[in-house]
N, C-alpha and C positions, 0 to 999 in steps of 0.2 A: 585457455582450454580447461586448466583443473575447475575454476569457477565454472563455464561450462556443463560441467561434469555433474561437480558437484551438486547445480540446479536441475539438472536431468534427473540424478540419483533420489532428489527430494519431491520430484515429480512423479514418479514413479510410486515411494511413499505413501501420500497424499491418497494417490488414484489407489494402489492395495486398498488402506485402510476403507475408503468410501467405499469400496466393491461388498467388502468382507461386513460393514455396518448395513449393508441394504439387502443379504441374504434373504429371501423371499419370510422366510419363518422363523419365528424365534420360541425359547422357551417362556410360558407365563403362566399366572396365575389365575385363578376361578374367574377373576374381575378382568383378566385382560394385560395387566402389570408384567412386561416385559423383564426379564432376568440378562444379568450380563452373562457374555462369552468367556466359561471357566466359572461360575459358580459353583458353589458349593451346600446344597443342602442338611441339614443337623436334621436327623426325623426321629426322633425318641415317642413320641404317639400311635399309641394302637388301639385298634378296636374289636371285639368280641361278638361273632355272629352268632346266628340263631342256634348252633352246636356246639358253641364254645371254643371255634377254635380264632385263633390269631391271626387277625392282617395288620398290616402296617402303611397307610396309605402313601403315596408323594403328594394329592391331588393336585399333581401339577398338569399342564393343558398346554397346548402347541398353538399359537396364532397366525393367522398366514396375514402379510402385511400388506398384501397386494390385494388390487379389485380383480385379479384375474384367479381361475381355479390353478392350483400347484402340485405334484405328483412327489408325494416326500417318502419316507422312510426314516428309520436309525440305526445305526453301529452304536451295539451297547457290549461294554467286556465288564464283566461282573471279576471284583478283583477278589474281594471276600465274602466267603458264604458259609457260616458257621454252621447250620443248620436250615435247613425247609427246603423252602423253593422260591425265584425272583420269576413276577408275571409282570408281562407286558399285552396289554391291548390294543398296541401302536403299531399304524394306523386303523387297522381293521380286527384281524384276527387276533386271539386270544392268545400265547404261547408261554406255558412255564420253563424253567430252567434249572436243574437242581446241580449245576457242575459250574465251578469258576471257567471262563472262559471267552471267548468271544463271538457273539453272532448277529447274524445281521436281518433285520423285520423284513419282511413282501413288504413293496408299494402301493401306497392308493392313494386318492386324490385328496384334497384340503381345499373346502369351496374359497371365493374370494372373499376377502374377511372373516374367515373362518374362526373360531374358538376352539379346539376341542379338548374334551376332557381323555387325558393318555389313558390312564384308569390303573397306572402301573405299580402294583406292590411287594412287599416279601410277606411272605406267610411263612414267619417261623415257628419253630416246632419245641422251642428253648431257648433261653437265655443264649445270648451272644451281638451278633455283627452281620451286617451286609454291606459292602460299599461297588456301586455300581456304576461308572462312567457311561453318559451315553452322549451320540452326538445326530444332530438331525443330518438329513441328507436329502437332494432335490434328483430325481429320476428322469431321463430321456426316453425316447420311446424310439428303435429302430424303425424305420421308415415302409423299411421292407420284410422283417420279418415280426413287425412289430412287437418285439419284446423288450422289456426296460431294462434299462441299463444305470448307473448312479451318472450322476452327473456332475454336480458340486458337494462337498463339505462342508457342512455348518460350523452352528454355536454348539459346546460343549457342556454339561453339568452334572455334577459327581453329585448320588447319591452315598448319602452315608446311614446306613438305619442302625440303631443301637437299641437291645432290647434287655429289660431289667425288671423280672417281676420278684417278689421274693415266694409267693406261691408256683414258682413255673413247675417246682420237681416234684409238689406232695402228693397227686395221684398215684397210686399203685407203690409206692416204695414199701419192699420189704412184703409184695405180697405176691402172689402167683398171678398169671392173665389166665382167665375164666374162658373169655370170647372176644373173639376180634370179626368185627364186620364194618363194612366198606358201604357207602352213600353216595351217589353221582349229585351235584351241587342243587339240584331241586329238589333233596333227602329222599330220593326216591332208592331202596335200599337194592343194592346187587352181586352176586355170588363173583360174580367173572369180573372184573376192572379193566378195562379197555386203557385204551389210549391217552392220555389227559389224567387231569385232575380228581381224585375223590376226596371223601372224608372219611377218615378211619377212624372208629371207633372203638377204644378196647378197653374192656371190663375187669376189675380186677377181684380178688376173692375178699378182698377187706371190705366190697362193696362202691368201693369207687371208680371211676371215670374216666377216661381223658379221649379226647378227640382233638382231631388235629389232619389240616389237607395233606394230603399223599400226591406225588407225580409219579404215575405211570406210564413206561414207554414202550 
């Protein structure tokens, strides 16, 4: 009987493991290059938009491994956030974040063989840290009133971004702010800041600069 058992016990095993390796979606890269379940991303590269302020991309992309379409989402807990804001455009909508915490994307669909680019960055505002756990997740759709619901747990991968400029603090130190004004992201310039993301702009009397995104709620 323990034998028995035992081969039951390993059987079981087995079958987990193949479930959990055939997860409709996985995390990858721009080519397609599948990441293992618990990776760990180093992101220490940024880049500087047309306003000068700071992103820091993951360009990482979700692949759906099926020929059929899949209805996914993610649970992302942001554990450090030293400064700015973490954005995600996963699967659809755009959503910033400027609090450690946890939250969970809308669903939308992932065609079959899909690629997609997540688009998900931090835009800090300063020297420091962000580290981001997120994990995919596959959505049902009630029957009757049709509204989604999760369904399974995926593959997991911790961002880590680290930012280190030795210029990040020399705007405005030691000088008064002249003016400050606010840009909705098509530098289209506006008094009121709605909902969402801007760029702010503030002037300082030494003559210098700094801009950098804002979330507003």
């Amino acid at each position: 009987m323990k034998k028995l058992f035992t081969f039951f016990w390993g059987l079981l095993t087995v079958i987990g493991l193949q479930a959990q390796s055939e997860f409709p979606v996985q995390f990858a890269d721009k080519d397609g290059n599948t990441f293992d379940d618990g990776s760990t991303l180093v992101l220490t590269e940024y880049e500087a938009d047309a306003f000068g302020s700071i992103e820091m991309p993951t360009n990482l992309y979700v692949k759906n491994m099926t020929t059929e379409s899949v209805q996914i989402g993610g649970i992302y807990t942001i554990e450090t956030l030293d400064n700015g804001h973490f954005q995600t455009c996963f699967p659809e909508n755009c959503v910033a974040q400027d609090k450690t915490g946890t939250y969970e994307t809308k669903s939308g669909p992932l065609g079959a063989d899909e690629l997609k680019n997540m688009q998900t960055e931090w835009a800090p505002t300063d020297n420091g840290r962000c580290v981001v756990t997120y994990q995919l997740v596959t959505y049902k759709q009630n029957a009757i009133t049709k509204e989604w619901s999760i369904d399974q747990q995926g593959p997991t991968i911790t961002l880590d971004f680290t930012l280190t400029m030795t210029d990040v603090h020399t705007a405005g130190i030691g000088s008064k702010v002249v003016s400050v004004t606010y840009y909705d992201l098509t530098g289209q310039k506006t008094n009121r800041p709605k909902h969402g993301v801007y760029l702010q702009k503030t002037v300082y009397q030494d003559g210098s600069s700094k801009t950098h995104k804002k979330l507003f709620r």
